[in-house]
C-alpha positions as CSV (number, residue, x, y, z in Angstrom):
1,X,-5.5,-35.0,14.1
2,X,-9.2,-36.3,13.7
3,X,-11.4,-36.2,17.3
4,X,-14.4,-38.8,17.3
5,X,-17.1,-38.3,19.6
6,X,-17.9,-41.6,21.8
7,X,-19.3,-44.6,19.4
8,X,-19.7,-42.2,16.1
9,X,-16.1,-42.0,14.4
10,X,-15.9,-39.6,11.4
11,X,-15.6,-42.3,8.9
12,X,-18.9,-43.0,10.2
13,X,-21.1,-40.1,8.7
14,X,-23.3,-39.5,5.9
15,X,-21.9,-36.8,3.4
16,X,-24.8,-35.0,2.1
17,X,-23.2,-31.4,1.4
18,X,-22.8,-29.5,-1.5
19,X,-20.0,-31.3,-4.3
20,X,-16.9,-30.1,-4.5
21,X,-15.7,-28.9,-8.4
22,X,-13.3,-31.7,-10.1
23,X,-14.2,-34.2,-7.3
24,X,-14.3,-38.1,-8.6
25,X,-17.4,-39.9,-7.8
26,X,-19.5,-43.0,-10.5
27,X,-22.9,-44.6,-9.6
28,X,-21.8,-47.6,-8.0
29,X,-18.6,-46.3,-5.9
30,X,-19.7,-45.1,-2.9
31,X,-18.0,-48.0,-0.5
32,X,-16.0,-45.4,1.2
33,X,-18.4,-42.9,1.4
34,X,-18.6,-41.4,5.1
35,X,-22.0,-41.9,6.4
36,X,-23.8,-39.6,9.4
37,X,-26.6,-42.8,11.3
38,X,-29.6,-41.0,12.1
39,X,-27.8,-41.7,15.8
40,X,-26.1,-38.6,15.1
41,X,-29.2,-36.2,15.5
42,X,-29.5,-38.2,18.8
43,X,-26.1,-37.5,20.3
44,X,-26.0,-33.8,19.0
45,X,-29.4,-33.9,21.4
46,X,-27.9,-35.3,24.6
47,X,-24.7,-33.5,24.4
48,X,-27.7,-30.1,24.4
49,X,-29.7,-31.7,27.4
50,X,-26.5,-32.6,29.7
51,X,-25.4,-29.3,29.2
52,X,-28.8,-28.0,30.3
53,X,-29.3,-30.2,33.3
54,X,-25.6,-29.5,34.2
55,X,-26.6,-25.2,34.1
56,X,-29.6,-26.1,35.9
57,X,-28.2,-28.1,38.9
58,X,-25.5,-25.1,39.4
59,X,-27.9,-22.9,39.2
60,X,-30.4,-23.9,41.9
61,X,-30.2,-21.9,45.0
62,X,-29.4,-23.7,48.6
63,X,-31.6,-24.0,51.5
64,X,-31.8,-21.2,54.3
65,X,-31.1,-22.3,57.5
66,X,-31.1,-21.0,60.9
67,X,-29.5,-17.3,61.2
68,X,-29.6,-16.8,57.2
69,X,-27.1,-18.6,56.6
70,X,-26.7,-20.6,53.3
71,X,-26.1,-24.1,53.5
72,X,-24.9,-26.7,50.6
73,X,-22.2,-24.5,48.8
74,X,-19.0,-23.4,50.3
75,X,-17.6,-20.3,49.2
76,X,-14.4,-19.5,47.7
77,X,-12.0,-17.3,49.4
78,X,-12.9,-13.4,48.0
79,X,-15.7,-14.2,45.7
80,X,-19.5,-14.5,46.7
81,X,-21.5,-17.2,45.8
82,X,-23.3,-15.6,43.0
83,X,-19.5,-15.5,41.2
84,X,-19.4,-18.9,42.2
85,X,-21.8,-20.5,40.6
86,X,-21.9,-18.1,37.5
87,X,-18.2,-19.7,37.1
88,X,-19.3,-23.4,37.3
89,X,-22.3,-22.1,34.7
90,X,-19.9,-20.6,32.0
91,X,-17.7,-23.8,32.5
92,X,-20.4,-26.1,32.0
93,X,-22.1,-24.0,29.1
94,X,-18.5,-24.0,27.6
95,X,-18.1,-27.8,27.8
96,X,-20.8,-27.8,26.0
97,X,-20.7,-25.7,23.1
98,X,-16.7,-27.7,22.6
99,X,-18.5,-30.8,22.1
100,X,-21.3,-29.3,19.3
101,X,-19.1,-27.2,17.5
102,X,-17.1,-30.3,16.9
103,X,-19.9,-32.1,16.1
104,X,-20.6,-29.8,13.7
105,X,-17.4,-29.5,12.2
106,X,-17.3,-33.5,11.6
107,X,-20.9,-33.0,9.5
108,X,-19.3,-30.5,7.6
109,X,-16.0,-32.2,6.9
110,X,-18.3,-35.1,6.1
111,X,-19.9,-32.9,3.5
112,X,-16.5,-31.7,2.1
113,X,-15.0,-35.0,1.6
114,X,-18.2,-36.6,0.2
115,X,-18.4,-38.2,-2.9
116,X,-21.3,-37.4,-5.0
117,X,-22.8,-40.7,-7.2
118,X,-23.1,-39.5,-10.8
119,X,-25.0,-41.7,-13.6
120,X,-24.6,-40.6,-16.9
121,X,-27.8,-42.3,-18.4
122,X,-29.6,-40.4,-16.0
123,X,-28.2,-37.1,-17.5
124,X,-28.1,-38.3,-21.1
125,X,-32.4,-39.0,-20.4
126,X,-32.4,-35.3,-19.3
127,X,-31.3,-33.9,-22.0
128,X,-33.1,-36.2,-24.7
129,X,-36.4,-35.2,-22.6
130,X,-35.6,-31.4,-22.2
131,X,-34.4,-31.1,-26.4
132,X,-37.5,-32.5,-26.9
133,X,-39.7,-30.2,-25.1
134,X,-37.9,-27.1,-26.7
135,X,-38.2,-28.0,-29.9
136,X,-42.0,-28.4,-28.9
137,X,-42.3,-25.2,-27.5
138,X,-40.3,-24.2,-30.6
139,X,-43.4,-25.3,-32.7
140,X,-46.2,-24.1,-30.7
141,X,-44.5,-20.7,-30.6
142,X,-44.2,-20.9,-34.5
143,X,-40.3,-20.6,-34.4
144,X,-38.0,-22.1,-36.6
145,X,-36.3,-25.8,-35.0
146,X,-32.9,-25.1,-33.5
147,X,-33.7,-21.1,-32.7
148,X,-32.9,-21.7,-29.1
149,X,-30.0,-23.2,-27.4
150,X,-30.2,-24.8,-23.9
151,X,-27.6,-23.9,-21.7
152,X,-27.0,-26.3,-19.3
153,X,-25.8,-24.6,-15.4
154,X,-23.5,-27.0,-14.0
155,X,-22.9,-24.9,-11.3
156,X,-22.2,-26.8,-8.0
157,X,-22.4,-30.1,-9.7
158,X,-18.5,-31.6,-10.1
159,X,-16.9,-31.8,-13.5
160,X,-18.1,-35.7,-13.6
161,X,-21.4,-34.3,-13.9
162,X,-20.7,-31.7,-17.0
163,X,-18.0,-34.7,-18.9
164,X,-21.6,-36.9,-18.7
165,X,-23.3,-34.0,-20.8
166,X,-20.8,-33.7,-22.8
167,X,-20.7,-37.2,-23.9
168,X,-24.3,-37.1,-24.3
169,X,-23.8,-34.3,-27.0
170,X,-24.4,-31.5,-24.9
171,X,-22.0,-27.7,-25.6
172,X,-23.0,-25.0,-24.3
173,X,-23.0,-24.6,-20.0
174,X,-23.3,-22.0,-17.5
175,X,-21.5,-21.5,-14.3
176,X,-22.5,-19.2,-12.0
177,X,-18.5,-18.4,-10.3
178,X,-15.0,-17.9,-11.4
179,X,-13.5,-19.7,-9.5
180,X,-15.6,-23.0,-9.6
181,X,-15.0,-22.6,-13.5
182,X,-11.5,-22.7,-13.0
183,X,-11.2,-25.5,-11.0
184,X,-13.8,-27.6,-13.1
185,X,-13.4,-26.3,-16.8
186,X,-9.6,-25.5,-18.5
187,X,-9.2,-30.2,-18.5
188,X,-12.8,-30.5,-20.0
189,X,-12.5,-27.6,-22.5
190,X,-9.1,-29.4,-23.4
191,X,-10.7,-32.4,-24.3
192,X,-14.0,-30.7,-25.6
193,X,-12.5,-27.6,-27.6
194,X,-16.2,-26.8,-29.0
195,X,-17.8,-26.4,-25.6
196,X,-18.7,-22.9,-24.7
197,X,-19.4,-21.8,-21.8
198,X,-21.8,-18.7,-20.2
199,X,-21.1,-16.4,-17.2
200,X,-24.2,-16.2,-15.5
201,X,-23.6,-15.5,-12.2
202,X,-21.9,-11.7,-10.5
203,X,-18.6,-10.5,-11.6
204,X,-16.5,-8.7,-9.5
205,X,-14.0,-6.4,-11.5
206,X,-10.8,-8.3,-9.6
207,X,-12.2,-11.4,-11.5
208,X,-12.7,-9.9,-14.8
209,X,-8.8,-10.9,-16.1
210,X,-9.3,-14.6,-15.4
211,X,-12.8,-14.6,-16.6
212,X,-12.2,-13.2,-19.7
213,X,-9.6,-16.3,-20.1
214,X,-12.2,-18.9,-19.0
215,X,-15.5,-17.8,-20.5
216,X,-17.3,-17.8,-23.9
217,X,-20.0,-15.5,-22.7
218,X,-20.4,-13.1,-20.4
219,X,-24.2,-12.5,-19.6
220,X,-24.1,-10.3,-16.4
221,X,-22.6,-7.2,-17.7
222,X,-24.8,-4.7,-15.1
223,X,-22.4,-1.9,-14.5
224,X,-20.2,1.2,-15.5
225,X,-17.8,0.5,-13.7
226,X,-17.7,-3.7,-14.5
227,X,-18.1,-2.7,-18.7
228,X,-15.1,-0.4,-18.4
229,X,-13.2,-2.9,-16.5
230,X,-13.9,-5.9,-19.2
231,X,-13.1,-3.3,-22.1
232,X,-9.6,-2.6,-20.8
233,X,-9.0,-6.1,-20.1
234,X,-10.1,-6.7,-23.5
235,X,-7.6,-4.9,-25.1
236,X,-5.3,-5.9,-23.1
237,X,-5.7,-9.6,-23.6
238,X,-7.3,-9.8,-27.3
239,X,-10.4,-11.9,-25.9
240,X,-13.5,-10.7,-26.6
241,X,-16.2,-13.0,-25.1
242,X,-19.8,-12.0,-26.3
243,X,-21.4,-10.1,-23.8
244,X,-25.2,-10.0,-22.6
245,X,-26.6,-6.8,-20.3
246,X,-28.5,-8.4,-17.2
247,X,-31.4,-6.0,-16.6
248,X,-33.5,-6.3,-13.3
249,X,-36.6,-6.2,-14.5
250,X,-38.5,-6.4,-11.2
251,X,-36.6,-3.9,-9.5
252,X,-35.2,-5.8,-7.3
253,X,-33.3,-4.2,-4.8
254,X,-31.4,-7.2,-3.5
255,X,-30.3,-8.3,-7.4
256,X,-28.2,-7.2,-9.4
257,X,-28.7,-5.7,-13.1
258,X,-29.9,-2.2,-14.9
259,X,-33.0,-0.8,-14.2
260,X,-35.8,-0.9,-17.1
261,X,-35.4,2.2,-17.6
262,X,-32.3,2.7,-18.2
263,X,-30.9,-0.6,-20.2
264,X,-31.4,1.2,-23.3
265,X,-28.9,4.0,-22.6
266,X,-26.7,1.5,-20.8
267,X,-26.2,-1.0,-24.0
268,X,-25.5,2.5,-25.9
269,X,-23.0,3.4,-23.5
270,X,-21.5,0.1,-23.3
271,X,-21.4,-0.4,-27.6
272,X,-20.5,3.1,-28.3
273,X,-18.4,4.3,-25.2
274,X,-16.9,0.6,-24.3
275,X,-17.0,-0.8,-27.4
276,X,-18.1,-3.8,-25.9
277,X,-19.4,-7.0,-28.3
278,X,-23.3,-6.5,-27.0
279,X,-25.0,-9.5,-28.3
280,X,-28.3,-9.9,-26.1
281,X,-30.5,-9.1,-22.7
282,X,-30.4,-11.2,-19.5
283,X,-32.8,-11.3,-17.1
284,X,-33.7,-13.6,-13.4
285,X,-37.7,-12.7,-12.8
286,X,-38.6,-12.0,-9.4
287,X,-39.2,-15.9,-7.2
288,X,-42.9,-15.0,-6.7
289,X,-43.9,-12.8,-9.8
290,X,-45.3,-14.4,-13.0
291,X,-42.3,-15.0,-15.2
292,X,-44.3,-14.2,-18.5
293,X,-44.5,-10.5,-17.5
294,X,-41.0,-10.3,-17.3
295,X,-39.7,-11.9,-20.2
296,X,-42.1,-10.1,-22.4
297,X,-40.5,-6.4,-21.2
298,X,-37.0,-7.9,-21.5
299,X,-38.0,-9.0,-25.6
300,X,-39.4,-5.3,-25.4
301,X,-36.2,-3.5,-24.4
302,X,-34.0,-6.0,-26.5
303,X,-36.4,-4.9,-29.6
304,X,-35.7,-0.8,-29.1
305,X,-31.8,-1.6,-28.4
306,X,-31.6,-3.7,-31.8
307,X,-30.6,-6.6,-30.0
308,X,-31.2,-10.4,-31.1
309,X,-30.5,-12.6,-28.1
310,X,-32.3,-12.9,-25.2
311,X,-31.2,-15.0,-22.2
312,X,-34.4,-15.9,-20.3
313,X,-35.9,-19.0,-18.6
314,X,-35.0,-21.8,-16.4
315,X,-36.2,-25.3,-15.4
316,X,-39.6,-24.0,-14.1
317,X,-40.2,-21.8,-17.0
318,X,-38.3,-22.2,-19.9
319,X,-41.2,-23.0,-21.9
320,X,-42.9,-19.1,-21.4
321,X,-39.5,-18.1,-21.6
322,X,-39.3,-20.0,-25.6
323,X,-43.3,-18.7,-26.3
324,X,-42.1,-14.9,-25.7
325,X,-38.4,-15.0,-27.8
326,X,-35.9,-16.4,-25.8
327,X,-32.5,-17.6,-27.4
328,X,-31.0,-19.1,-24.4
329,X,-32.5,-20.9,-21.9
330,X,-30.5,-21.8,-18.8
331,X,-31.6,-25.2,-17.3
332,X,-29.8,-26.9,-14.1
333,X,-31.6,-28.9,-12.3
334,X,-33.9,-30.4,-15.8
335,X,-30.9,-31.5,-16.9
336,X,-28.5,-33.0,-13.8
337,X,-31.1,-33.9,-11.4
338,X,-31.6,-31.1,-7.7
339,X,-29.3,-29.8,-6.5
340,X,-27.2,-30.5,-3.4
């Protein structure tokens, strides 16, 4: 049953959340999308300043009058009036946080049920702009045309978004979770049987079966104990998904991946031990570090381990990425537009 706060039912507000995977939505059909008035922000505000004058009218001591006695508040039988009024303050305070909680779970239902506006021209320019600009960056790095392949991350974004790219051409993607690839990717890959697409986000070893199923590439392999779990579901399954080593190349304590120093014994460890299909490096530069510094140690480590493909650069640096040997660039928002 759906609660509406006084003069703002839910049908009422703006969806502005994140998109759901597999969720419908073309330029154009957005007639029953629910809309949030900038009245909201107003009523989440009074519901915050009654409950504040309510706490502070309860809370304001009564007059002394003759003999000490306090006047204005009769007290309940057995309790004081300090318990009184610390009762009528926790029932006011929670009145209060009642109505904002569900205010705050219409915005987010609004969110959930939104229905994000898609135009495919828009994301057919994208990619005619970004091709271009590789294959310039191609040339002023003096590589060979065609030497690096753009994956595109339709992560978040619903499968609407990734059918537009692949009409415009568009095969290789990235995802960054299981389970959103799962929900979005076994009806396109039907329809689209050449489209490949890239792990790049964490993999947690309960995942591995189903990812193994679902992806082309797996490019954040940064653990014993993850490479020993994709080996044995290897062989149990007979897919063997190409597999990149994510290295943290600035140490990053909060990030995932194999330290600098010891990639080169991991992708032994992993080709030897595992005998895992090793095809490249990965790597995510620090937010606030130059990005040049980083790719050029992950082409250095990829050169001692023998290793061809390097997975490096997104939208705000693909370019540097292309200029010091990247193979794969991994471009979101350059291609569908920011994100949610």
């Amino acid at each position: 049953m759906t609660r509406s706060l006084p003069g703002l039912p839910f049908r009422q507000m703006e969806a502005t959340g994140p998109y759901r995977p597999g969720q419908p939505g073309v330029a154009g059909d957005d007639k029953d999308r629910p809309r949030l008035p900038a009245k909201g922000c107003q009523i989440m505000g009074q519901i915050l300043a009654v409950g504040f004058l309510v706490m502070a009218q309860y809370h304001r001591r009564p007059r002394r009058q003759g003999g000490g006695r306090r006047q204005g508040v009769r007290p309940a039988a057995g309790i004081g009036h300090e318990d009184q009024f610390g009762q009528v303050r926790r029932r006011a305070y929670r009145s209060m946080m009642t109505e904002i909680h569900f205010h705050n779970d219409y915005v987010m239902k609004a969110r959930m049920n939104s229905t994000p506006i898609i135009d495919a021209s828009d994301i057919a320019g994208n990619l005619k702009k970004v091709r271009a600009e590789i294959r310039a960056a191609e040339a002023a790095a003096g590589r060979d045309a065609g030497s690096v392949a753009l994956v595109a991350v339709s992560k978040i974004f619903p499968a609407i978004a990734a059918a537009a790219a692949l009409a415009a051409g568009q095969r290789v993607f990235g995802e960054n979770r299981v389970q959103e690839a799962e929900a979005k990717w076994p009806e396109l890959k039907a329809d689209f049987t050449d489209a490949r697409l890239h792990l790049i986000g964490p993999l947690q070893r309960n995942k591995v079966k189903l990812a193994l199923r679902l992806f082309d590439v797996i490019e954040t392999v940064d653990r014993l104990k993850l490479a020993r779990a994709l080996a044995e579901g290897m062989e149990k399954t007979g897919a063997r998904p190409d597999c990149f080593i994510q290295v943290n190349t600035g140490e990053e304590e909060q990030k995932a991946g194999v330290l600098p120093e010891r990639a080169e014994a991991f992708v032994k460890t992993c080709r030897e031990d595992f005998k895992l299909p090793v095809k490249g490096l990965m790597c995510i530069p620090p937010r606030w570090e130059e990005p040049a510094l980083h790719f050029a140690l992950l082409a250095e480590i990829a050169g001692r381990c023998g290793l061809q493909d390097l997975s490096m650069g997104m939208s705000a640096d693909y370019q540097k990425a292309i200029a010091l040997g990247a193979t794969f660039v991994r471009l979101g928002t350059a291609v569908f537009g920011p994100r949610p």
